[in-house]
VEXDREN-103478 format. One line per field, with one value per residue: x, y, z of N, C-alpha, C, CB in turn. Coordinates in Angstrom, 1 decimal. Glycine has a CB too. Layout:
N
nc1	(X,...)
nc2	(Y,...)
nc3	(Z,...)
cac1	(X,...)
cac2	(Y,...)
cac3	(Z,...)
cc1	(X,...)
cc2	(Y,...)
cc3	(Z,...)
cbc1	(X,...)
cbc2	(Y,...)
cbc3	(Z,...)
END
This chain:
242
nc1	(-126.9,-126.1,-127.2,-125.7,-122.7,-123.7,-123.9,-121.3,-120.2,-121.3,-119.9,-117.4,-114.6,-114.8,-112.8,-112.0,-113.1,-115.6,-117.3,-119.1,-119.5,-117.8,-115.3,-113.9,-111.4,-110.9,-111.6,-113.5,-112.8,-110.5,-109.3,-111.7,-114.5,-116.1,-117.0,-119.1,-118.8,-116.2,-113.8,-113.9,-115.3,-118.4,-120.2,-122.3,-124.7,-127.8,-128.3,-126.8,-124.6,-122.6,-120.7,-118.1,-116.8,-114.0,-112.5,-113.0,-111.2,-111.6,-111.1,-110.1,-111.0,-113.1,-113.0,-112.5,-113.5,-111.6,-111.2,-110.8,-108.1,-109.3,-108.6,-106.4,-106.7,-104.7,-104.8,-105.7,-106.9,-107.0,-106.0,-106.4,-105.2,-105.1,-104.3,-104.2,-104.7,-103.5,-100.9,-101.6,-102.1,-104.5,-105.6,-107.3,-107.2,-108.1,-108.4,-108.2,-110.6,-113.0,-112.4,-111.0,-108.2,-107.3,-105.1,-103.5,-101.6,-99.1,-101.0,-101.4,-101.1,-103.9,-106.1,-108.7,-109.7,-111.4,-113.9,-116.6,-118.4,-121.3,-123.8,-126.6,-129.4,-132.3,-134.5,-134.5,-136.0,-138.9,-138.9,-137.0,-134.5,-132.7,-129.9,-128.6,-125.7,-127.4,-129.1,-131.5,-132.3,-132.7,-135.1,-137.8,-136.8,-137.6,-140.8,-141.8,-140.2,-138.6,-136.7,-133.9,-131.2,-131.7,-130.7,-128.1,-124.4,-124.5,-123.5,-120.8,-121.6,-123.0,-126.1,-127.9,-130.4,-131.6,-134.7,-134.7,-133.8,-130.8,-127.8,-125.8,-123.6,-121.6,-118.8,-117.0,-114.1,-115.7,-118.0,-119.5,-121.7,-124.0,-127.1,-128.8,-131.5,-132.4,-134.3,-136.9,-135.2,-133.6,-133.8,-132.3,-130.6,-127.9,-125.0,-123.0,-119.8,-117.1,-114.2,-111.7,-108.4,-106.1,-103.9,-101.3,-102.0,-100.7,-99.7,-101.3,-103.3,-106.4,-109.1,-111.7,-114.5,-116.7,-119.7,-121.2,-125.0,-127.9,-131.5,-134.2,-136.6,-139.3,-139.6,-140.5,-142.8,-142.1,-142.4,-144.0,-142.0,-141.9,-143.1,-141.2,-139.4,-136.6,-134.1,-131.0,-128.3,-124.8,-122.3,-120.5,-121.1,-120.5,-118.2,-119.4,-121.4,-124.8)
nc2	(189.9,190.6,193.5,194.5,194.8,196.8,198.9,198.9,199.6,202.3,203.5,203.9,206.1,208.5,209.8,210.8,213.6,213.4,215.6,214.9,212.1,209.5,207.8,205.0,202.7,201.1,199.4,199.0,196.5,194.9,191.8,191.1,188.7,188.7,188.6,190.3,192.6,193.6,195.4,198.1,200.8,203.1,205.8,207.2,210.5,210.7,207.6,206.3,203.7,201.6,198.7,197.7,194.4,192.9,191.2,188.1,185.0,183.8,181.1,179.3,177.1,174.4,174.6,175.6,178.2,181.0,182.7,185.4,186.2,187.2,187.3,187.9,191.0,193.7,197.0,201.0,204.4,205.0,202.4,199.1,195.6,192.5,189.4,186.2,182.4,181.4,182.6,185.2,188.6,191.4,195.2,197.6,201.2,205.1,207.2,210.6,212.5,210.8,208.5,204.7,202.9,199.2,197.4,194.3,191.1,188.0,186.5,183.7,180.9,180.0,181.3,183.4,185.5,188.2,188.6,190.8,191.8,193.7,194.3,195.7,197.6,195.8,197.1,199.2,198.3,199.6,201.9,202.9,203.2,201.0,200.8,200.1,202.4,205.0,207.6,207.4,204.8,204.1,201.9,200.9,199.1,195.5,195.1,192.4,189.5,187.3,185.8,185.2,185.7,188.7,190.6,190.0,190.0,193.1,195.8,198.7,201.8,201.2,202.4,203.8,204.9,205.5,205.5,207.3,209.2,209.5,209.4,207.4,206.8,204.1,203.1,200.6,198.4,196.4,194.1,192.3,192.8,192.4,192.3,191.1,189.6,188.4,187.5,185.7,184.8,186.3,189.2,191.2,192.6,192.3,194.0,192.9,192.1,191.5,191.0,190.5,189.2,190.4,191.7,191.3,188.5,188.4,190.2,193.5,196.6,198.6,201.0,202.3,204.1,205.9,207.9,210.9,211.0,212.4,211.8,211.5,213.8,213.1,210.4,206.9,204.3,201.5,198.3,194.9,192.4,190.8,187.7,185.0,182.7,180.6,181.8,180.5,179.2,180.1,178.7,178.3,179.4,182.2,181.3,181.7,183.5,184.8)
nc3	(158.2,156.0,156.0,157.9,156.4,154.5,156.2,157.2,154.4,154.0,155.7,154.9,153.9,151.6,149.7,146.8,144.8,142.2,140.8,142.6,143.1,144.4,145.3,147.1,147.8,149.6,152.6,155.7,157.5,158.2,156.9,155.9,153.9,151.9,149.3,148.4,149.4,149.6,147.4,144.7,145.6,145.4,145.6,145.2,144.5,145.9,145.3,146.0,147.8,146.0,145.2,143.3,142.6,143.7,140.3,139.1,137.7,134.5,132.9,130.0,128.3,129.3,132.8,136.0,137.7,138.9,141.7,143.6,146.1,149.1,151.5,151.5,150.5,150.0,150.5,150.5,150.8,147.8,146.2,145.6,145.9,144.7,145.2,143.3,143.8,141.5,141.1,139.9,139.4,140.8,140.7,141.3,140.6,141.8,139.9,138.9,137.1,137.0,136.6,136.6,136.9,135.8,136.8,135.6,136.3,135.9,134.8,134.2,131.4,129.7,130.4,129.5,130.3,132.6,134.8,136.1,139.0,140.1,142.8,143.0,144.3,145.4,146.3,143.9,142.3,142.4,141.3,139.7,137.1,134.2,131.6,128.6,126.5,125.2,126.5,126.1,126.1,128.1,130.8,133.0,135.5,136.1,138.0,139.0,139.3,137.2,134.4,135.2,133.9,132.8,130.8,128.2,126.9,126.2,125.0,126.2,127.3,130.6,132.1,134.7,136.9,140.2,141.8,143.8,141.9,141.4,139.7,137.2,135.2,133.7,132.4,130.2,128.7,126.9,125.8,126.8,129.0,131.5,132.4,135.4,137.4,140.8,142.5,143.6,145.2,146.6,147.3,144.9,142.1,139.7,138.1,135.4,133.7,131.5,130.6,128.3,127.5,125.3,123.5,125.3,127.4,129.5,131.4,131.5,131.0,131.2,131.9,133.7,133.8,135.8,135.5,136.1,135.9,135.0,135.7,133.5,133.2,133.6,134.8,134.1,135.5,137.1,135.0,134.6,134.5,131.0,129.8,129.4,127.7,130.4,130.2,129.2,131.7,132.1,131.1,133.1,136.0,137.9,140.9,144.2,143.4,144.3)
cac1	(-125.5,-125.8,-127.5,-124.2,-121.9,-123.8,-123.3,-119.9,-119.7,-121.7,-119.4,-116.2,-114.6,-114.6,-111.9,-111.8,-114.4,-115.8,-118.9,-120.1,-119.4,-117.0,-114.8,-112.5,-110.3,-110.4,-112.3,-113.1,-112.8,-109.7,-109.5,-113.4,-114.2,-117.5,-117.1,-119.9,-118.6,-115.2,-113.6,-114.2,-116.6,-118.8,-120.6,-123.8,-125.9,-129.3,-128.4,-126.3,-123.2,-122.2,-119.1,-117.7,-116.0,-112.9,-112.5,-112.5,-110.7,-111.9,-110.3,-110.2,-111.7,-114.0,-112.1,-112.7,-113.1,-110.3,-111.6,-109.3,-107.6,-109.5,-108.2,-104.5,-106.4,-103.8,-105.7,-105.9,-108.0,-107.1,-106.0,-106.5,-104.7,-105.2,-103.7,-104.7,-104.0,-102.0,-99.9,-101.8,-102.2,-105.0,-105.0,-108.0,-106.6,-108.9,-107.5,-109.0,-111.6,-114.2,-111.4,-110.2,-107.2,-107.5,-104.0,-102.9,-100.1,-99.1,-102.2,-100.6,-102.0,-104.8,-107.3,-108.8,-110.4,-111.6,-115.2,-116.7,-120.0,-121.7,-124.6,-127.4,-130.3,-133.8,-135.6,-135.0,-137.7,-139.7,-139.1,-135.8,-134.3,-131.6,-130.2,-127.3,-126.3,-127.3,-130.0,-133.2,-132.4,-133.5,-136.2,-137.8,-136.4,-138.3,-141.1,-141.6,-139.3,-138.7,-135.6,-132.0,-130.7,-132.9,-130.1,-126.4,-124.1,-124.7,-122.1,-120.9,-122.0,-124.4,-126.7,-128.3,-131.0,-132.4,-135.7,-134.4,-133.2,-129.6,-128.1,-124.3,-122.7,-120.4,-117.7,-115.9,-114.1,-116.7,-119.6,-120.3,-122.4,-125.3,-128.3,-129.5,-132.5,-131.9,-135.6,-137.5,-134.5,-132.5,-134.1,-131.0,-130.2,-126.8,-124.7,-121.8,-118.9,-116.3,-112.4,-111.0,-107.3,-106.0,-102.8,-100.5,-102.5,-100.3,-100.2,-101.5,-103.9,-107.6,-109.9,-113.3,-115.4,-117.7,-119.5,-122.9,-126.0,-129.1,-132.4,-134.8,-137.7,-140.3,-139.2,-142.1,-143.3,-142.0,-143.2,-144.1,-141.7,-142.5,-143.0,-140.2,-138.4,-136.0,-132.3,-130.2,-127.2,-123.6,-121.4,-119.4,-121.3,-119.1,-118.0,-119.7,-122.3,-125.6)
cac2	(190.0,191.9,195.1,194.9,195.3,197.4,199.9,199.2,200.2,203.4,204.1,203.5,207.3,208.9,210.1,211.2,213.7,214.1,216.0,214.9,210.8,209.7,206.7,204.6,201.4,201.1,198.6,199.3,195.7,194.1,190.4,190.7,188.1,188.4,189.4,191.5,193.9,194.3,195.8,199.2,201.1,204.2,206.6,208.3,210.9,210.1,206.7,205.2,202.6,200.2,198.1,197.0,193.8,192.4,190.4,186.4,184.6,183.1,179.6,179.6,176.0,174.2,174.6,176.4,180.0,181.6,183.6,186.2,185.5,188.4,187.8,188.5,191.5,194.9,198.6,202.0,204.7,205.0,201.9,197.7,194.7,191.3,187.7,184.8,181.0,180.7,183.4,186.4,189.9,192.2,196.3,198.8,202.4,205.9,208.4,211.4,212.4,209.6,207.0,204.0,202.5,198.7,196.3,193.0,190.6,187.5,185.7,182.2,180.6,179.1,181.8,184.2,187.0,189.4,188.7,191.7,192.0,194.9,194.1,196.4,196.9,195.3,198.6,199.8,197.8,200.6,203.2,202.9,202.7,201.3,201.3,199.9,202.9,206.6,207.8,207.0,202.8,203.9,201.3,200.5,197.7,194.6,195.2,191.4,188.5,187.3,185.2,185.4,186.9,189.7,190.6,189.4,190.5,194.4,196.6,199.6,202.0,200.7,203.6,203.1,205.6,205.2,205.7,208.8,210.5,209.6,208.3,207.2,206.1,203.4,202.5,199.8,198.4,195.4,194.0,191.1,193.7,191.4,192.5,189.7,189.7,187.5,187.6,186.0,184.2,187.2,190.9,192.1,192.4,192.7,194.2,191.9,192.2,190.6,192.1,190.1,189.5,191.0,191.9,190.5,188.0,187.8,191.2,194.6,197.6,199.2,202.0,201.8,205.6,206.1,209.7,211.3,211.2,212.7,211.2,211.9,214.6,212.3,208.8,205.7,203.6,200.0,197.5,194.0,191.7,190.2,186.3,184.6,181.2,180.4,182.1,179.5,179.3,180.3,177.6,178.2,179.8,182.4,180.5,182.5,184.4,184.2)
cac3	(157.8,154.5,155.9,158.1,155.2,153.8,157.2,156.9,153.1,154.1,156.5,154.2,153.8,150.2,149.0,145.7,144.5,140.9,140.2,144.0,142.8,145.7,145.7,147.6,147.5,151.5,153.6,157.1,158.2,157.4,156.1,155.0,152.3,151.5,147.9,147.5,150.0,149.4,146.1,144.1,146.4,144.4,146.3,143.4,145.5,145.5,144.5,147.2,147.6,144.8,145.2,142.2,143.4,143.0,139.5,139.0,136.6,133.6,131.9,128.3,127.9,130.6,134.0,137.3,137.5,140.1,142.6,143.9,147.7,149.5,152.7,151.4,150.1,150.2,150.5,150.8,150.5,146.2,145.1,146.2,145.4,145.7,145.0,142.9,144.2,140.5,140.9,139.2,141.1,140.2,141.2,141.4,141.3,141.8,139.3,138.2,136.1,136.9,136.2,137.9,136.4,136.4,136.6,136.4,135.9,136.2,134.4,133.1,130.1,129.7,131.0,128.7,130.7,134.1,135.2,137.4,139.4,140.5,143.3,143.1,145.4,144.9,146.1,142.2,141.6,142.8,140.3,138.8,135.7,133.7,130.1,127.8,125.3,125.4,127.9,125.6,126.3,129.8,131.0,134.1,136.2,136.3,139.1,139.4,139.2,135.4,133.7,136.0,132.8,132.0,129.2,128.0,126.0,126.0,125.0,127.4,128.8,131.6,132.8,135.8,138.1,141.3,141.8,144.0,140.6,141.3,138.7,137.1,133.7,133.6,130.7,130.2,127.7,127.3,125.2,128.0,129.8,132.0,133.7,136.1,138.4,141.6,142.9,144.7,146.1,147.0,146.8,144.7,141.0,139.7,137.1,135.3,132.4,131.4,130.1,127.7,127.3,124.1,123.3,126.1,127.7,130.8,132.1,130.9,131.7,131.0,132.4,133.7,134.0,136.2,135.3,136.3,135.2,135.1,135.6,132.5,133.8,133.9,134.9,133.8,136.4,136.9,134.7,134.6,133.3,130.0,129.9,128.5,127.8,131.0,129.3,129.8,132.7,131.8,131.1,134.1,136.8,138.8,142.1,145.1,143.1,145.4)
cc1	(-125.3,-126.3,-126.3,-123.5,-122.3,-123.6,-122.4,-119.4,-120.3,-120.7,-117.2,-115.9,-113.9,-113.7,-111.5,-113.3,-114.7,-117.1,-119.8,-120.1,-118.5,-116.5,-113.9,-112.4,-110.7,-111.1,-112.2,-113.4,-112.3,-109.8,-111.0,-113.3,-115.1,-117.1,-117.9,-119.5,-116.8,-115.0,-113.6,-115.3,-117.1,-120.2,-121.7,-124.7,-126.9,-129.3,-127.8,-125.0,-123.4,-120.5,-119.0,-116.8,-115.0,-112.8,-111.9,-111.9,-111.0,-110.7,-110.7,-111.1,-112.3,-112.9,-112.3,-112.3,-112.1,-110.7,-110.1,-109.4,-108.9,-108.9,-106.6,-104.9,-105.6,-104.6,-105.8,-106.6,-108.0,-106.7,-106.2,-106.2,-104.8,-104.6,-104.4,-103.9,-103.2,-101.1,-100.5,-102.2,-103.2,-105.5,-106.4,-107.3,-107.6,-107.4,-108.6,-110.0,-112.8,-113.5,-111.0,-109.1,-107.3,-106.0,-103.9,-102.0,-99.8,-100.1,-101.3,-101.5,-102.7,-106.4,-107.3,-109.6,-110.6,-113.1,-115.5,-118.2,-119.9,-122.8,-125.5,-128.9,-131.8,-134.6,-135.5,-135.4,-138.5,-139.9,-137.2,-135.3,-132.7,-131.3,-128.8,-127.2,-126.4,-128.6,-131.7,-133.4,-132.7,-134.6,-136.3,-136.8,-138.0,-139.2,-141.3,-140.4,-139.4,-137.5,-134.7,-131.7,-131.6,-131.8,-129.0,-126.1,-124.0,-123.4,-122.1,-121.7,-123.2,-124.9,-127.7,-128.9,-131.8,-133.7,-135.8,-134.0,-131.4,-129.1,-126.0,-124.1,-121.6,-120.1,-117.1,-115.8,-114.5,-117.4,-119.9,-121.0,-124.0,-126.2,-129.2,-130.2,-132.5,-133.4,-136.0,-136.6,-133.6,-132.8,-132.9,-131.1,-128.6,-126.3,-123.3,-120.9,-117.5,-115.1,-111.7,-109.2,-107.1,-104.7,-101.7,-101.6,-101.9,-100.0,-100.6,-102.6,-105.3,-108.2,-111.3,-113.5,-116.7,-118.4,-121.1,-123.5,-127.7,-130.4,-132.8,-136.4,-138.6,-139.9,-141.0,-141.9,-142.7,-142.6,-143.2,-142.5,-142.1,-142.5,-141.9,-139.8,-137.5,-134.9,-131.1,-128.6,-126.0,-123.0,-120.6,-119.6,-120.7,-119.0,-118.6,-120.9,-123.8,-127.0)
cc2	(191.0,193.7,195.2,195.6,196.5,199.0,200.4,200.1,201.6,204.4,204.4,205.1,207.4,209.6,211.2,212.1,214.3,214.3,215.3,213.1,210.9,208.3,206.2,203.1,200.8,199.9,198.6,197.5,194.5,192.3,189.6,189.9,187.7,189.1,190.3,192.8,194.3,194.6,197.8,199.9,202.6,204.7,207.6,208.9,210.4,208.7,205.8,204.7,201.6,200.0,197.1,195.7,193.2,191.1,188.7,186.1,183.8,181.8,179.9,178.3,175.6,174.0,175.3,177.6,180.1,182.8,184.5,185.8,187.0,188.1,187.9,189.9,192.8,196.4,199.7,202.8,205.0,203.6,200.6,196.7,193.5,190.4,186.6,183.6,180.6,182.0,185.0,187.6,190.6,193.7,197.2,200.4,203.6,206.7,209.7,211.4,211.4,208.7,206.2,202.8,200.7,197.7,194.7,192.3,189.5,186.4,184.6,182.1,179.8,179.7,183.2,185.8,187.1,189.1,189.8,191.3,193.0,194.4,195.3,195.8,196.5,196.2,199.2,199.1,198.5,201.9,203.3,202.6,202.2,200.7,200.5,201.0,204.2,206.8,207.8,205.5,203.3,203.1,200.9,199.2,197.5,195.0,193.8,190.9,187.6,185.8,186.0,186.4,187.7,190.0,190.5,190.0,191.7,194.8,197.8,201.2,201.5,201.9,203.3,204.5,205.2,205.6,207.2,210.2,210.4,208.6,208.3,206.5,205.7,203.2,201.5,198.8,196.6,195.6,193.0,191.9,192.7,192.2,191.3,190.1,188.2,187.1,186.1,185.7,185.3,188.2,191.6,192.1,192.7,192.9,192.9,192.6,191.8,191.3,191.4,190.3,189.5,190.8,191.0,190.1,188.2,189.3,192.7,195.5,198.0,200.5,202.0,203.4,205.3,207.8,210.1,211.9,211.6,212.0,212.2,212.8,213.8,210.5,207.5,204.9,202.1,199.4,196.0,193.0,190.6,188.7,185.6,183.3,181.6,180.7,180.9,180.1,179.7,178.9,177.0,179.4,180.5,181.6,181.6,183.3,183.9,183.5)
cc3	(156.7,154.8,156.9,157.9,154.8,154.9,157.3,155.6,153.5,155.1,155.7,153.4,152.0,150.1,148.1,145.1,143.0,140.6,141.3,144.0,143.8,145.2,146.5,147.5,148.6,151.9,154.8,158.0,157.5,157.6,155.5,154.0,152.3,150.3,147.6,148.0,150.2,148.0,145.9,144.7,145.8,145.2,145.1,145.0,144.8,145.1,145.7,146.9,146.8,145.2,144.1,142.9,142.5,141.7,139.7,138.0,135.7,132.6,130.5,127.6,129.2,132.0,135.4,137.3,138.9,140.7,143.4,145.7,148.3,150.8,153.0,150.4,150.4,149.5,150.9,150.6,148.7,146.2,146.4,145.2,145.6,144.4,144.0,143.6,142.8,140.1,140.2,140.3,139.6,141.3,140.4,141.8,140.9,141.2,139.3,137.0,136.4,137.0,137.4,136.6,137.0,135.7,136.4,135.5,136.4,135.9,133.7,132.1,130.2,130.4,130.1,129.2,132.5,134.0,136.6,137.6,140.2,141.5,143.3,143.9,144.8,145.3,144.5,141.6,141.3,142.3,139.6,137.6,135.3,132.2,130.0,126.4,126.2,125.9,127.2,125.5,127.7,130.2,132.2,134.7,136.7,138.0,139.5,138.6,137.7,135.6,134.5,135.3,131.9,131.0,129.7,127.2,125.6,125.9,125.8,126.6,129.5,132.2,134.0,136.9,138.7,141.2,142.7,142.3,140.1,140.4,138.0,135.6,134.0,132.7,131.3,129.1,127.4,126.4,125.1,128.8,130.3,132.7,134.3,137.4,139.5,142.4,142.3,145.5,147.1,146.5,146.2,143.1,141.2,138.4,136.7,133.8,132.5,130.1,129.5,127.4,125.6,123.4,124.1,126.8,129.7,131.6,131.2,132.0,131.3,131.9,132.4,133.9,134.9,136.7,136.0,135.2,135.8,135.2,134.4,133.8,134.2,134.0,134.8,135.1,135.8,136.1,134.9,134.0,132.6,130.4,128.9,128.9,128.5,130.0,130.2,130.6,131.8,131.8,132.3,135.0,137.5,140.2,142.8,144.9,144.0,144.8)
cbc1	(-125.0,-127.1,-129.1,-123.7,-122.0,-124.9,-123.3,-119.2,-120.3,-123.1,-119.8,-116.6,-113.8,-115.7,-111.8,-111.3,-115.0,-115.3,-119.4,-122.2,-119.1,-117.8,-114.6,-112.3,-108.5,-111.1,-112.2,-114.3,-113.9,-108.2,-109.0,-114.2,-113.1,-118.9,-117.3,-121.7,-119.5,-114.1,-114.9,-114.4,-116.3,-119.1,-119.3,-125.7,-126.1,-129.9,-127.8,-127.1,-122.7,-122.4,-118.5,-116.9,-116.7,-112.2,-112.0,-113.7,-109.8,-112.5,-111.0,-108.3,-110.9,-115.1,-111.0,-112.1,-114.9,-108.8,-112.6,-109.4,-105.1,-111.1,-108.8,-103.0,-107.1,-102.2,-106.4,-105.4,-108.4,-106.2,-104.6,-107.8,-103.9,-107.0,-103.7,-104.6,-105.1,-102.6,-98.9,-103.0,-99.9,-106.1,-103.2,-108.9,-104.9,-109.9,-106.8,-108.4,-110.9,-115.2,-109.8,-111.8,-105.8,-109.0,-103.5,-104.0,-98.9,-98.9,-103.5,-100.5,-101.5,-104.1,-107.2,-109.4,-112.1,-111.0,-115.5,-116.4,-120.9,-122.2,-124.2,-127.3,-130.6,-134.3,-134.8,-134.2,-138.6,-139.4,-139.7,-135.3,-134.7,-130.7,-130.3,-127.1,-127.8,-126.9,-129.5,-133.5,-130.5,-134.2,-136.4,-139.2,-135.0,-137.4,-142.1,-142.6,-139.7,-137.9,-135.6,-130.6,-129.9,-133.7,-130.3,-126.0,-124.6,-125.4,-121.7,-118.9,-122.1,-124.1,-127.5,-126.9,-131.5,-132.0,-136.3,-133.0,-133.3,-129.0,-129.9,-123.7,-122.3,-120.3,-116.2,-115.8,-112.7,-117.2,-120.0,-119.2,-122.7,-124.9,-129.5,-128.2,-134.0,-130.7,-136.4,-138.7,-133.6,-131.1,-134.4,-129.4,-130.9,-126.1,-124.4,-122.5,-118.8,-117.2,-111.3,-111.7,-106.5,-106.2,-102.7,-99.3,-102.5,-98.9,-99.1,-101.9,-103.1,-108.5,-109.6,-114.0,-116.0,-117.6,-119.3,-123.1,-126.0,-129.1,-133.1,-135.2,-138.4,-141.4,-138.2,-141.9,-144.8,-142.3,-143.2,-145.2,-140.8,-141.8,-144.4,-139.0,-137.7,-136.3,-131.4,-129.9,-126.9,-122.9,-120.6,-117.9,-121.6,-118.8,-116.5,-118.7,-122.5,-125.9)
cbc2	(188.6,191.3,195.8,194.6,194.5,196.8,199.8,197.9,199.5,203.1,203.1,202.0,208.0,209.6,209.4,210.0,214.4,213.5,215.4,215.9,210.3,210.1,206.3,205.1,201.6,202.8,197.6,200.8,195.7,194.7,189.5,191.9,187.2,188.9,188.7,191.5,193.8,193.8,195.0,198.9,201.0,203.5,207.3,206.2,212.6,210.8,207.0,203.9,201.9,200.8,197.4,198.0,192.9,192.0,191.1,185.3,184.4,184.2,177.7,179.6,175.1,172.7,175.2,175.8,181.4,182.0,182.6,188.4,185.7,189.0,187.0,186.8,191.4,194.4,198.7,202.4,205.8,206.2,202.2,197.5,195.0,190.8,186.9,184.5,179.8,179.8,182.6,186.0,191.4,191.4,196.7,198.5,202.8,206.2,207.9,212.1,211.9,209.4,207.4,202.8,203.7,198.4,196.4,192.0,191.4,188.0,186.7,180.4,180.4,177.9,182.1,183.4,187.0,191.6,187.1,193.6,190.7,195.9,193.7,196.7,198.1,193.9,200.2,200.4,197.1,200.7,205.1,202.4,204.0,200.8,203.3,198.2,202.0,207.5,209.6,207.4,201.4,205.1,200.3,200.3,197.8,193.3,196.1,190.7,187.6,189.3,185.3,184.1,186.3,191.3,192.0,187.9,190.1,195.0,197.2,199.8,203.3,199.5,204.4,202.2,206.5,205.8,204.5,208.6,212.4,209.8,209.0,206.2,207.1,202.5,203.7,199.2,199.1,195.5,194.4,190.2,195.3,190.1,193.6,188.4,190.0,188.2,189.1,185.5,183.3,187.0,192.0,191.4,193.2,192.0,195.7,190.0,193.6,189.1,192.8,190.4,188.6,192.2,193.4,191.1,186.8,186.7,191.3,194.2,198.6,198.2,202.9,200.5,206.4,205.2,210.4,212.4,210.1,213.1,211.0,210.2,215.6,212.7,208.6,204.1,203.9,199.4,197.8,194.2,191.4,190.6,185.7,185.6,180.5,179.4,184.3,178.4,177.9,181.2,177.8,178.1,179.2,184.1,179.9,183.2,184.4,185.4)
cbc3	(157.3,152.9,156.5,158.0,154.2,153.1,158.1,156.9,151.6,154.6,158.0,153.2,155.2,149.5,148.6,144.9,145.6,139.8,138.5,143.7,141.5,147.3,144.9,149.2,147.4,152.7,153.4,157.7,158.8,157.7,157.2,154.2,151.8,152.4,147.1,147.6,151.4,150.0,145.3,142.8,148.1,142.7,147.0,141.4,145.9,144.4,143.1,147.4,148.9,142.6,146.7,141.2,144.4,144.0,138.5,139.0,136.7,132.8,132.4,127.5,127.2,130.2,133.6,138.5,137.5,139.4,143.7,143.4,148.3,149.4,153.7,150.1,149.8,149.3,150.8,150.9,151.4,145.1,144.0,146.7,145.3,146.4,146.5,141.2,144.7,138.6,140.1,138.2,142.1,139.5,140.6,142.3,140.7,143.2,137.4,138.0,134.8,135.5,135.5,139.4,137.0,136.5,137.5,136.9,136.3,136.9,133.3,133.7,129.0,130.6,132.8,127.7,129.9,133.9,135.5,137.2,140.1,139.4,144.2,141.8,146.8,145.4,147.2,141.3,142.4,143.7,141.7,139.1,134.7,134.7,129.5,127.1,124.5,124.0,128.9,124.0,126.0,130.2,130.2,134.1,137.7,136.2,139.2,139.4,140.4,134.3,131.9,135.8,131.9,133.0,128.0,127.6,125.5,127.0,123.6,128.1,129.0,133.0,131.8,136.4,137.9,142.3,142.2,145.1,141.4,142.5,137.1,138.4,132.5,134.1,129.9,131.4,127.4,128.4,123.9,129.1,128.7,133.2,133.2,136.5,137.5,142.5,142.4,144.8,145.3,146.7,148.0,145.4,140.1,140.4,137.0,135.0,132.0,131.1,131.3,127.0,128.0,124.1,123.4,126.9,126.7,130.7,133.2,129.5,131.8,131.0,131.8,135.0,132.3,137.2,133.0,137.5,134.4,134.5,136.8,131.2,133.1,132.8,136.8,132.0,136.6,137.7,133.6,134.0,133.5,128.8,129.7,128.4,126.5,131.6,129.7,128.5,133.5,132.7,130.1,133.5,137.2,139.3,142.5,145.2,141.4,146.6)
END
């Protein structure tokens, strides 16, 4: 099923082009609602498809996170919009520059934030790197299977190269930044962060970047991961995560 998706996302036409990065909004197979594969979809040569997916909603005290409707999602090839079951709408748009313009409105009270996940592949095991920070936090990815939450809490940017060379800088305005290893259960890691409401709680706007980057000349070989005390679970698991 997932190398499917992942045919489909490969096949999912780019759009927008900056410095050879490619994105689109689109989905070629409407009412999909596998979360990992619809959303923000990001095209890195040498590096492959990432889909940023559409954000959940966070409660402010212990409560059920709010998964977005996806099969009332609305799309084209720049921007996508989708529904909450309590009335909230949230809006991916491809601007220029790297940028993607992110919306929403409609958030009632009693929920204090935007939860994202990134899926990434479990081949950059194999020689890949990635970093929080400026391109000397570069470090292998885990060649074995470690602690879920290899790190929390990171502030932006997330750097991130393939084991081909290809490689991307993400922003956002964030310093919930997760790197979580899914192994042995599920060859995948994934990225996470989380968007705080601020100012107007109930609707407003932000900007996420996604820019290119360089691999470092000599990339280090995988390493081990370290032995560590089990990091304990989130308080409130996202619904759906695998």
């Amino acid at each position: 099923m997932r190398s499917l998706l992942l045919t489909l996302l490969l096949a999912v036409p780019a759009l927008l082009h900056a410095d050879e990065i490619t994105f689109s909004a689109a989905t070629t197979s409407p009412g999909q609602t596998d979360h990992i594969a619809v959303g923000l979809h990001v095209n890195v040569p040498n590096l492959g498809n990432l889909t940023l997916e559409m954000p959940q909603l966070i409660p402010s005290g212990q409560g059920d996170w709010i998964r977005p409707s996806l099969g009332k999602l609305e799309c084209d090839d720049t921007t996508a919009t989708v529904p909450y079951s309590n009335g909230a709408k949230f809006t991916y748009k491809i601007e220029a520059d790297h940028s993607i313009l992110c919306t929403y409105s409609g958030i009632p009270a009693g929920f204090k934030s935007l939860w994202f996940s990134m899926v990434l592949p479990g081949a950059f095991s194999t020689g890949g790197q990635y970093g929080f920070g400026g391109a000397d936090a570069l470090k292998p990815f885990p060649a074995t299977p470690g602690n879920r939450h290899v790190l929390e809490n990171q502030a932006s940017p997330f750097l991130l190269v393939s084991p081909a060379g290809g490689g991307v800088r993400i922003e956002a305005p964030s310093e919930s930044f997760g790197f979580n290893d899914f192994r042995p259960g599920w060859n995948a890691f994934s990225l996470t962060f989380s968007y705080l409401f601020k100012d107007n709680p109930e609707k407003g706007s932000f900007t996420l970047r996604f820019l290119p980057l360089s691999a470092p000349a000599s990339a280090p070989a995988a390493a081990p991961a370290p032995a560590a005390e089990k990091a304990p679970e989130a308080a409130a698991p996202p619904a759906g995560t695998p």
